[in-house]
N, C-alpha and C positions, 0 to 999 in steps of 0.2 A: 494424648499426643505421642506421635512414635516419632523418635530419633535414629532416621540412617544415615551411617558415612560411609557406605560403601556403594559406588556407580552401580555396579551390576544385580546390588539388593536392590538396589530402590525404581531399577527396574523392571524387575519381578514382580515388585509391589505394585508399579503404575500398569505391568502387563495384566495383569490380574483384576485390578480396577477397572479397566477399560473392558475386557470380559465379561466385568459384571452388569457392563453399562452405564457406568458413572462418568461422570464430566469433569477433568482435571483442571485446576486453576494453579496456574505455576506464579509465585512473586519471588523473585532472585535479588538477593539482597548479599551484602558485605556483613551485616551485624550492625554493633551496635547501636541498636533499634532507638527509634524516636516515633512519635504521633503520628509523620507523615507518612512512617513506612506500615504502621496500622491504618490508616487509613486509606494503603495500597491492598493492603490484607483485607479488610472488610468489605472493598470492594470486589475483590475475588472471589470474596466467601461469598457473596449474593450471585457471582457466576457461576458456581460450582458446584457441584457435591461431595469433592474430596481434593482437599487445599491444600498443596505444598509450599512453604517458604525453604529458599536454601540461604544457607550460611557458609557465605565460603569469601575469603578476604583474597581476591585474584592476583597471586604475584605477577601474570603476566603483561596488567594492562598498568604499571608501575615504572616509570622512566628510573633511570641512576639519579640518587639522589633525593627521590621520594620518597611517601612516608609510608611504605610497605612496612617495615618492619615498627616503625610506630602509631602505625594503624589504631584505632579503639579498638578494645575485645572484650567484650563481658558476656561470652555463652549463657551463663546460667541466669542471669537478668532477661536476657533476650527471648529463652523461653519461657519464663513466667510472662512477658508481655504476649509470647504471641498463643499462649492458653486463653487470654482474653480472648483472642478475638471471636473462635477459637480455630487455630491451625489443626489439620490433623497427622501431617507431614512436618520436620525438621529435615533438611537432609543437608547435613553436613561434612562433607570430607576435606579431607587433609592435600594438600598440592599433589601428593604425591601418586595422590589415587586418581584425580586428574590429570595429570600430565606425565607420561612413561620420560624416563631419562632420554630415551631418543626420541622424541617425538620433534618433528619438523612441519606439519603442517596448520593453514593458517585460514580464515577466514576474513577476508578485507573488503569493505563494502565501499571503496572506490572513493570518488570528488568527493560526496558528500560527508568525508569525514578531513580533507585537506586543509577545511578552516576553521576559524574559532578558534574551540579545545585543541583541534587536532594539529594546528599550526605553532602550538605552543607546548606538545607534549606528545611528541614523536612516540609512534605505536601502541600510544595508549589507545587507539579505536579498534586498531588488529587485537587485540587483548582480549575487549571488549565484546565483540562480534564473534571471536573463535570459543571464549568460555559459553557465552548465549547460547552459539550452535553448538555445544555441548551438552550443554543443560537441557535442550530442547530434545537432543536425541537418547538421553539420560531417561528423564521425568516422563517424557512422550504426552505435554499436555496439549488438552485442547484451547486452550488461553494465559495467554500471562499478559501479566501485569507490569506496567513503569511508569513512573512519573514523572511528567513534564517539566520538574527542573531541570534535566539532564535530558537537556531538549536536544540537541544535537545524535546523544546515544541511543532518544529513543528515535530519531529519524533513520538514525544505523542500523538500527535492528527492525526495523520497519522497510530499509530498502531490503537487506538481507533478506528476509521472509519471502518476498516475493521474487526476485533475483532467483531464489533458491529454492522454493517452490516449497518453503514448509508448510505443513497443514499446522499452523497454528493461528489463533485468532489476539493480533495484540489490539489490549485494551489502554488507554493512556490516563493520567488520572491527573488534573491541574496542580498545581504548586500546592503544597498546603505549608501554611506562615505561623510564627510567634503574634502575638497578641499587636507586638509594637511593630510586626510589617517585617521582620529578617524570616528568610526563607530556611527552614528546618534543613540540617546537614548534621551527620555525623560528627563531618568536621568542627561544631561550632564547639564540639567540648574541648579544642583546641585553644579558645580565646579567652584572655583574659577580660575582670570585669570591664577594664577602659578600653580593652580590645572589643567587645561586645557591644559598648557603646557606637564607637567607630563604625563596625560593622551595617549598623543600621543605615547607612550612606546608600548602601548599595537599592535596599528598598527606595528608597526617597529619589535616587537615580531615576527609577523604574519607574514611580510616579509621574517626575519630570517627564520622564519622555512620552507617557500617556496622557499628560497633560498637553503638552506640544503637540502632539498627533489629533488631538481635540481640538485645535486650535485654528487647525487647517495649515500646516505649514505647505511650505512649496516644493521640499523633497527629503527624503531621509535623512540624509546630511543635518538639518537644521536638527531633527529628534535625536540623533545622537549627539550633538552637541550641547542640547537642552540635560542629556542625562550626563555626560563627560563633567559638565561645568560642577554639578552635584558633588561628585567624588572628587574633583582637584581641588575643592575646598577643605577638605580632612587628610590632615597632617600626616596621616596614623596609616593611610590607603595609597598604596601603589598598583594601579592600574593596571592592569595586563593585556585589555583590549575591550573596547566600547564599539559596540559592529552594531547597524541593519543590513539583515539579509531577508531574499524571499523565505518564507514560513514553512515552504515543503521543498523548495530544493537545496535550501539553507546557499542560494547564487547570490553572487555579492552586488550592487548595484541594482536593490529590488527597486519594483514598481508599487506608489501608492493606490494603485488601483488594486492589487492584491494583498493578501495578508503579508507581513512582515513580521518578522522575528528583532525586538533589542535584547539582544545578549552581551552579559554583563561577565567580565571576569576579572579580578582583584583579589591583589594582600592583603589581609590586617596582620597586621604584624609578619609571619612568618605562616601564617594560616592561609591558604586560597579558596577564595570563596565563587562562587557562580549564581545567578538570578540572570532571570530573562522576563519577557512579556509577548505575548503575540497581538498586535495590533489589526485589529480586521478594517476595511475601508469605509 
């Protein structure tokens, strides 16, 4: 496994590959790795022939007051896990090598980023969407990879792609859970053990409202309120917003004759946590 942290090497490297005829699978990650971002890896690895993960924690996409600078970081764990899989790219640089002192320009992928997350953490999608379209013209692969917890960001870079006409192929990869139903985050090494208990709400939420939507209810409304009722019973859980939206325009007011997205966003403790579901009809 080779490790670069320089943009302009690791394009050399991806120019050179694609010469030789190989098929690049891009998984762009923050680091400190867990199960479900090998499980974004492995599925790469069965698209590709030459697999890069990057490791780059994005100051950009970080409001004042977030936990950019207390971020998880354990490089040298992260790449023992990703020789499992096995990666053959690391590419990791430094902010500084992404982002020139002057740099002003921005990638923004429009409505579909004005709600949710994006209504509650102002220019974390422009972040989001301008490091991607970096990475993409960095790496130059023919697919990456994201997973559907960060279902909002993978619609972001899903409109992006097309809006913008990259040749890349995004692959999306469903949620993958703890044993007990919490959805895998970096962030959970945030949470204490009674914190961690708590957290489980937010699954159970998520149930709820697929239960409810099973149930035949008579409009969205009733399934998020099926999931809300869930988490206002844990002391421990401050709510930051309980939404159904349409599933591909993420439009507020969807129809149950379409898929619909419940997206889940809440504190345990001081930690924020996100779980969604996409409900088909």
């Amino acid at each position: 496994m080779i490790v670069i942290t320089s943009p302009d090497e690791m394009t050399r490297f991806s120019s050179d590959a694609i010469q030789r005829g190989e098929r690049i699978g891009l998984v762009p990650t923050m680091g400190f790795l867990h199960d479900g971002h090998l499980t974004l890896m492995r599925e790469g690895r069965r698209e590709s022939s030459v697999l890069v993960a990057s490791i780059f924690v994005n100051p950009t996409q970080f409001g004042p007051g977030e936990d950019f600078a207390r971020y998880p970081r354990n490089f040298e764990r992260d790449c023992a896990m990703l020789e499992t899989v096995p990666v053959d790219v690391v590419f990791a640089p430094e902010p500084a090598a992404m982002y020139s002192p002057d740099a002003q320009s921005w990638v923004d992928a429009g409505e579909i980023t004005d709600g949710l997350c994006g209504a509650h953490r102002p220019g974390h999608f422009r972040g989001v969407t301008t490091v991607v379209a970096k990475l993409f013209n960095i790496v130059k692969p023919h697919l990456a990879v994201f997973g559907e917890k960060d279902f909002q960001q993978l619609r972001a870079i899903q409109k992006m792609v097309r809006d913008l006409n990259f040749d890349v192929e995004i692959l999306p990869v469903p949620i993958v859970r703890e044993k007990d139903g919490l959805a895998m985050s970096s962030r959970n090494a945030y949470l204490s053990p009674t914190e961690r208990e708590d957290a489980l709400a937010l699954s159970l939420a998520i149930r709820a409202a697929r239960d409810k939507h099973r149930s035949d209810p008579c409009c969205a409304e009733e399934i998020v309120f099926a999931a809300a009722r869930v988490l206002k019973r844990m002391k421990g859980i401050e709510i930051e917003y309980v939404e159904a939206v349409d599933a591909e325009t993420l439009a507020r007011h969807p129809s149950l004759d379409r898929p619909i997205l419940i997206a889940i966003a809440a504190r345990v403790g001081k930690t924020r946590l996100i779980d969604n579901v996409v409900l088909l009809p």
